[in-house]
C-alpha beads as a LAMMPS data file, in Angstrom:
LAMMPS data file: protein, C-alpha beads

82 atoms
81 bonds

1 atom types
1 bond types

-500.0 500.0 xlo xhi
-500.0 500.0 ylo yhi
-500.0 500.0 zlo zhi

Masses

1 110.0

Atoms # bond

1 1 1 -140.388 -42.057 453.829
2 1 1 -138.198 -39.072 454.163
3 1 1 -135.515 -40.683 451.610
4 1 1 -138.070 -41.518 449.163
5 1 1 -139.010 -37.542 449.596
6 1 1 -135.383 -36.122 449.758
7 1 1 -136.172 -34.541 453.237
8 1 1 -134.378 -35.056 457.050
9 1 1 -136.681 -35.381 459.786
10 1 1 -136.668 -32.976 462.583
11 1 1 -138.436 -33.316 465.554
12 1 1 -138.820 -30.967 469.052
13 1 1 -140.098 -33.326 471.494
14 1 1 -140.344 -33.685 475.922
15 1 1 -139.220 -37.404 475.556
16 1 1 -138.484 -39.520 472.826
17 1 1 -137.380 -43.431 472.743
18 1 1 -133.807 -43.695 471.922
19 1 1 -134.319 -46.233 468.939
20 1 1 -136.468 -43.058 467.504
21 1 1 -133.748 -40.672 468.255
22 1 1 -131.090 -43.569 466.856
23 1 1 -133.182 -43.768 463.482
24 1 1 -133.418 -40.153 463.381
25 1 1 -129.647 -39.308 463.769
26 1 1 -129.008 -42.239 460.900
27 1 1 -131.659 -40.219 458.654
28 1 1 -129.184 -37.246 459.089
29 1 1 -132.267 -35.589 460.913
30 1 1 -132.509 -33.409 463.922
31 1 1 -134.252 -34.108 467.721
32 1 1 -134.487 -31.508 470.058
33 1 1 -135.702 -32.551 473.344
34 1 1 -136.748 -30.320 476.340
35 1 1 -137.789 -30.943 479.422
36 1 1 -141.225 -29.482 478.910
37 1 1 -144.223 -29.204 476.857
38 1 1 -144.161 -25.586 475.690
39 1 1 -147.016 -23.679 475.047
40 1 1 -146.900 -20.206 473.031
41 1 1 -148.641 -17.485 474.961
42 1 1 -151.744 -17.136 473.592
43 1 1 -152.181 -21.042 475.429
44 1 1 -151.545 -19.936 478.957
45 1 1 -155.298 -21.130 480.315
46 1 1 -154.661 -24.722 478.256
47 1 1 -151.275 -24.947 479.747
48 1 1 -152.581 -24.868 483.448
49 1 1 -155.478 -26.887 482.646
50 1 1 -152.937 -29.671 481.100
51 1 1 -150.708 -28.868 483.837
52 1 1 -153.731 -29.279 487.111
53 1 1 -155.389 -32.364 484.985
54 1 1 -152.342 -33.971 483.732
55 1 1 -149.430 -33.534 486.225
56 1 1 -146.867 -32.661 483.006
57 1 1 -144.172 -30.280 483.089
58 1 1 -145.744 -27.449 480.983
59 1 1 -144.303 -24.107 480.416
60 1 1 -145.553 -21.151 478.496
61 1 1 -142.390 -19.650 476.639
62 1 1 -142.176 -16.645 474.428
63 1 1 -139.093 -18.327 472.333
64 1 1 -136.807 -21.038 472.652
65 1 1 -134.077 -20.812 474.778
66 1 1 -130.615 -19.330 473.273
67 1 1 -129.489 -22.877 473.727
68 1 1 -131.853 -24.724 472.308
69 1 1 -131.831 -22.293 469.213
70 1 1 -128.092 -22.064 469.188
71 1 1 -128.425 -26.024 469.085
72 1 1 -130.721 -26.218 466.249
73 1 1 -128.460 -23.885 463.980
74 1 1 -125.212 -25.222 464.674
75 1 1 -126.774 -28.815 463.482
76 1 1 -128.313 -26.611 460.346
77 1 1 -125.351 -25.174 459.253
78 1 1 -123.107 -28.131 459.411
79 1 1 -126.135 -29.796 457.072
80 1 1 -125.566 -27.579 454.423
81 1 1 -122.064 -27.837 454.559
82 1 1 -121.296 -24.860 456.180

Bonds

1 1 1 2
2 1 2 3
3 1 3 4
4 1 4 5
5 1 5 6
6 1 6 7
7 1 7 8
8 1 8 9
9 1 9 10
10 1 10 11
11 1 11 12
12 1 12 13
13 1 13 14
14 1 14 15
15 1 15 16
16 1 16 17
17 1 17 18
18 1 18 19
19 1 19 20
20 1 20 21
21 1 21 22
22 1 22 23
23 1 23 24
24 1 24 25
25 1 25 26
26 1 26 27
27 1 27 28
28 1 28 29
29 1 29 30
30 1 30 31
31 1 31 32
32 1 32 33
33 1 33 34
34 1 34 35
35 1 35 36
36 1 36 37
37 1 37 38
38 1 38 39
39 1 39 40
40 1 40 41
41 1 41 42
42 1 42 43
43 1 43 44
44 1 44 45
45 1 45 46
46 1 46 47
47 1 47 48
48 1 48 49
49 1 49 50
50 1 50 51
51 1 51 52
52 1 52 53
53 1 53 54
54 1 54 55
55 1 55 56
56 1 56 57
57 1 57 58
58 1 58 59
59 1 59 60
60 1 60 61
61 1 61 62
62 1 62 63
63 1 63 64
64 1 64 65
65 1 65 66
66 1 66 67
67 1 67 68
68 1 68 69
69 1 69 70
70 1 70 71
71 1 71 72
72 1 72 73
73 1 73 74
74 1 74 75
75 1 75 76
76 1 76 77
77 1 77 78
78 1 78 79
79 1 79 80
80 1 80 81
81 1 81 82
């Protein structure tokens, strides 16, 4: 779908099968996996509640991390060429 559309897939997940992430890398596309579910911070009551009912690893974050970000734009950049 994404080569009939001229687009790369990109996708920020907690856990991903590696065929997915194989398929993904051959689409020239992006996967950025962390090792939680992140919630903006308007969510903080949902988080808990998915974190007490659940049992996942759920964080509330503000931003990315600098390394996930600097990640994410080094993979960019060399995409465009640059």
């Amino acid at each position: 779908m994404c080569a009939f559309w001229g687009i790369r897939p990109m996708f920020v997940t907690r856990i991903m099968p590696a065929n997915y992430t194989y398929a993904v890398n051959q689409a020239h596309g992006y996967s950025l996996m962390t090792q939680n579910q992140n919630y903006p911070l308007l969510a903080t009551e949902f988080a808990r509640r998915v974190r007490d009912t659940l049992g996942l690893p759920v964080m509330v974050i503000e931003r990315f991390p600098d390394t996930a970000l600097t990640r994410f734009r080094t993979w960019h950049d060399k995409s465009l060429g640059g």
